[in-house]
VORO-451096 format. One record per residue (C-alpha): residue in one letter; residue number from 1; y, z, x. Coordinates in Angstrom, 2 decimals, padded with zeros to 5 digits. Layout:
REM VORO-451096
- a/NUM/Y/Z/X
...
END
This chain:
REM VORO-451096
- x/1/-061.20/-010.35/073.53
- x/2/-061.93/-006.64/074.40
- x/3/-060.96/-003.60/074.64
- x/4/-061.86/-001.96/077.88
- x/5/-061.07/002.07/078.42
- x/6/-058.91/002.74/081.52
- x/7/-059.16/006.09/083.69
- x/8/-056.65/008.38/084.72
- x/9/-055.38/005.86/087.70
- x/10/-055.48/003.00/085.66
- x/11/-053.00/004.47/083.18
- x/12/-051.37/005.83/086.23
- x/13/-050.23/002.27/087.03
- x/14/-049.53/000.72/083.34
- x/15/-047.68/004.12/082.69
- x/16/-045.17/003.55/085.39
- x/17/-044.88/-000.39/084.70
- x/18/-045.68/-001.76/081.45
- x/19/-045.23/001.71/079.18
- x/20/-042.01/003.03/080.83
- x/21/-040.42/-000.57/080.27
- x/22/-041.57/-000.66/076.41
- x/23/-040.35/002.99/075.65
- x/24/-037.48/005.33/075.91
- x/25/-038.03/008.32/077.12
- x/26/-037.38/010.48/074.05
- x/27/-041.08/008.22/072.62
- x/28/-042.58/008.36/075.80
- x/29/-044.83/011.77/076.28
- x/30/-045.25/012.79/079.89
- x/31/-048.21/011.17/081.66
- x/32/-049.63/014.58/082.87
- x/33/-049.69/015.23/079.18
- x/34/-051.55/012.02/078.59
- x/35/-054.18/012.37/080.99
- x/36/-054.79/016.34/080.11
- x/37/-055.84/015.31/076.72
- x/38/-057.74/012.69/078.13
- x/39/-059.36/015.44/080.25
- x/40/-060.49/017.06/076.64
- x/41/-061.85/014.08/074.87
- x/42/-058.97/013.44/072.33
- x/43/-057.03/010.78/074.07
- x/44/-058.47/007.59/074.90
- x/45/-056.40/004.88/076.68
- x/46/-057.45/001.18/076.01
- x/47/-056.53/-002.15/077.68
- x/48/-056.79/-005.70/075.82
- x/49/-058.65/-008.28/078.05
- x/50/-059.89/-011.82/077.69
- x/51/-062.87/-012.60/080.19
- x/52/-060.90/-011.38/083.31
- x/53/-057.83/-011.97/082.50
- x/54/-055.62/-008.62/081.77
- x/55/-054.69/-006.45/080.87
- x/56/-052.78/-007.85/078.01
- x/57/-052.07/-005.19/075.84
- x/58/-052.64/-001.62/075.45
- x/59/-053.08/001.19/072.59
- x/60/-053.40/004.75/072.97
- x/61/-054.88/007.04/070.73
- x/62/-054.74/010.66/069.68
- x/63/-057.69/011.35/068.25
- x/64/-058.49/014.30/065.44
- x/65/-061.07/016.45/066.29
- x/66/-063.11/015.21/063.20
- x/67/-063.03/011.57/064.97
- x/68/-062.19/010.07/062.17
- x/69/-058.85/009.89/061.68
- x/70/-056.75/008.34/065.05
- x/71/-052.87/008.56/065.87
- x/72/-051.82/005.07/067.24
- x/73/-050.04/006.77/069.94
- x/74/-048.53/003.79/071.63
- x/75/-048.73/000.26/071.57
- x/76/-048.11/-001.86/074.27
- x/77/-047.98/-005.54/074.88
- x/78/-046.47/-006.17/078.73
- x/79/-042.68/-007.93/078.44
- x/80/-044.18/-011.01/080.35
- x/81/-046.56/-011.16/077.50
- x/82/-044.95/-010.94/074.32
- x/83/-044.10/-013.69/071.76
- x/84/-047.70/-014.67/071.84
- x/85/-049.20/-013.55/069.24
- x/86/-050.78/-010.92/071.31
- x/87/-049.81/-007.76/069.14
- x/88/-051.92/-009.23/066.31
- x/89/-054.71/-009.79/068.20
- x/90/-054.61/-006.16/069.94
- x/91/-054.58/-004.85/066.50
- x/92/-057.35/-006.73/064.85
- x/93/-059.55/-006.09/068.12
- x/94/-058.93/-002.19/067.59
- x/95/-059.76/-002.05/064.05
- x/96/-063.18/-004.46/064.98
- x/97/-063.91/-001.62/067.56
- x/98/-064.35/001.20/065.28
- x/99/-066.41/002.01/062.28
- x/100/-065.12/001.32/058.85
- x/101/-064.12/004.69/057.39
- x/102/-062.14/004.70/060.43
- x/103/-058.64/005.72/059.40
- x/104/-055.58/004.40/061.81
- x/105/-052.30/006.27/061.63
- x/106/-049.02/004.79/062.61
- x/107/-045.54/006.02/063.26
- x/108/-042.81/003.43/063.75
- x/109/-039.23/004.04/063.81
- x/110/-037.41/004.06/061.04
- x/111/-034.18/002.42/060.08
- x/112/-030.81/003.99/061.46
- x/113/-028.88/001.92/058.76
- x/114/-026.50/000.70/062.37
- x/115/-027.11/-003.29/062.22
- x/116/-027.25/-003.69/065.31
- x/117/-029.90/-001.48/066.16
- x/118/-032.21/-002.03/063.48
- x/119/-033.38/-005.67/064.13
- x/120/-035.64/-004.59/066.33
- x/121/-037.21/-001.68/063.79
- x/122/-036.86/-004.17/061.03
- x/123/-038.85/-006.53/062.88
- x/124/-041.71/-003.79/064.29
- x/125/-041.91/-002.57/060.68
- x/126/-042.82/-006.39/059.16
- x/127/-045.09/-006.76/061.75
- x/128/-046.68/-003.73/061.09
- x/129/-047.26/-004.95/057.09
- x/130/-047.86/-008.20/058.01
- x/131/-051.06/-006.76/059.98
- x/132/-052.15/-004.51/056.94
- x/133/-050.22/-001.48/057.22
- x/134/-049.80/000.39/054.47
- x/135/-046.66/002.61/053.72
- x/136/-047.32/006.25/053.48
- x/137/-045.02/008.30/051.38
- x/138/-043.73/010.79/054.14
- x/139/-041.43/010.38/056.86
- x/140/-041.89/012.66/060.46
- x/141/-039.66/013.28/063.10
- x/142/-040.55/013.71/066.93
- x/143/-038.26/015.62/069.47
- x/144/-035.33/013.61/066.94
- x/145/-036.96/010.27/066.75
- x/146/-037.39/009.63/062.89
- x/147/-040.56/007.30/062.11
- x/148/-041.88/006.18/058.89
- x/149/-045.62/006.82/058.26
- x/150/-047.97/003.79/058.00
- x/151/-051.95/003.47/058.11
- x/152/-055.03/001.49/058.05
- x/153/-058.54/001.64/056.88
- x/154/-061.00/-000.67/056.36
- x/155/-062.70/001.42/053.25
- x/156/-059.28/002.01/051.74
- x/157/-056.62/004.17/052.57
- x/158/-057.36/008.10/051.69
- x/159/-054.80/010.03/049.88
- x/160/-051.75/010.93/051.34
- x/161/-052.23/014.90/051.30
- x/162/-055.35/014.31/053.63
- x/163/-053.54/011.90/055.68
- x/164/-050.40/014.13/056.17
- x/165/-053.26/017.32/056.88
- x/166/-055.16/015.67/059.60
- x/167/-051.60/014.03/060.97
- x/168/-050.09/017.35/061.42
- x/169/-053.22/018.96/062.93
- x/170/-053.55/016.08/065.63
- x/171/-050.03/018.00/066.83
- x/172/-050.69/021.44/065.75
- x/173/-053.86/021.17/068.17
- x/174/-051.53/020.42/071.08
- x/175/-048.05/022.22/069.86
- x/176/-049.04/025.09/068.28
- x/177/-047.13/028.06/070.00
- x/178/-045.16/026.12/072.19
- x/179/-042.07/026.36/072.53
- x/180/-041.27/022.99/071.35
- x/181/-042.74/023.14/068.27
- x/182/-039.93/023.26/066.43
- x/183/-039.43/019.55/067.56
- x/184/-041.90/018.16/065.58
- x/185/-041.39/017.54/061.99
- x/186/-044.50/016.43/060.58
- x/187/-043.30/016.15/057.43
- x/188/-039.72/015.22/057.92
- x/189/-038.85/016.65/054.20
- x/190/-036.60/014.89/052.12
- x/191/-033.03/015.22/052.95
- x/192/-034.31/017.40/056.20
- x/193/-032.44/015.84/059.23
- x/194/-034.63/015.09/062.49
- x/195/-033.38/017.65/065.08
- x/196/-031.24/016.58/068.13
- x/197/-032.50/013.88/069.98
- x/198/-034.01/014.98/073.88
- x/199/-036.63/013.33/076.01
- x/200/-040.28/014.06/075.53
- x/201/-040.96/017.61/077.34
- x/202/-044.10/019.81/078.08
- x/203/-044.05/023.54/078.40
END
């Protein structure tokens, strides 16, 4: 297996099929948005393949100016593909494709403490730690989604203040003077409440 980049039309098309099915809106970030920062070198869109078949998965990344540290911005496995083991083996693949020091952050939603609605974020959470994430000790919040903090390293996780620096720059970079910077919350500070929940917007 492989990971293969895809251009601007390619995400075009798993945009409008595979990543509008997977996320709500208020997680889903405009495409325009997507391909600008492609545009600048610090997003990079990559498709899972076997031989010819695919894709079968994808991951996007936000990537730190320093290139070191990358927000897993999405991941993706197509709803006629899942239950296959396929998430694993989109993660291992990504971590194979980088260099060691490599650090991989992750934000996955965090528990709403509703029953019903948490299987699912209970489940994406163990698979998450079941594929080597490791906790981080700060929660964030993103136009009123709240996600927990996870990460992976090969070399060993860094310390949390340098993860939490470099996370909050990766948005700064993008969301500093906007107008909707006041919807991200990176920290979300203990007993600070994410703000109303909207759909993903762009100035």
């Amino acid at each position: 297996m492989q990971l293969r980049p895809l251009n601007p039309d390619q995400l075009a098309i798993a945009y409008e099929t595979d990543l509008k099915e997977a996320f709500p809106p208020a997680e889903l970030k405009p495409l325009a948005a997507m391909t600008e920062m492609m545009s600048r070198g610090v997003y990079e869109a990559l498709a899972l393949y076997e031989g010819e078949e695919g894709p079968l998965g994808y991951v996007l990344l936000w990537k730190h100016v320093d290139g070191r540290f990358l927000l897993i911005d999405y991941l993706c496995v197509p709803a006629r593909r899942r239950n296959g083991g396929l998430g694993a083996k989109l993660l291992r693949t990504l971590f194979d494709s980088y260099p060691p020091e490599t650090v991989f952050i992750g934000e996955s939603e965090a528990p709403t403490g509703d029953g019903a609605a948490d299987g699912l974020i209970l489940r994406r959470l163990d698979f998450y730690r079941r594929n080597g994430a490791a906790s981080i000790g700060y929660d964030t919040a993103l136009f009123g989604v709240h996600y927990k903090t996870i990460a992976w390293c090969k070399d060993g996780i860094p310390p949390e203040e340098e993860i939490l620096q470099k996370h909050r720059e990766i948005y700064l970079e993008r969301f500093a003077g906007s107008k909707h910077a006041n919807m991200i919350q990176v920290p979300l500070r203990p007993g600070e409440q994410p703000v109303r929940r909207q759909d993903w917007v762009e100035d």
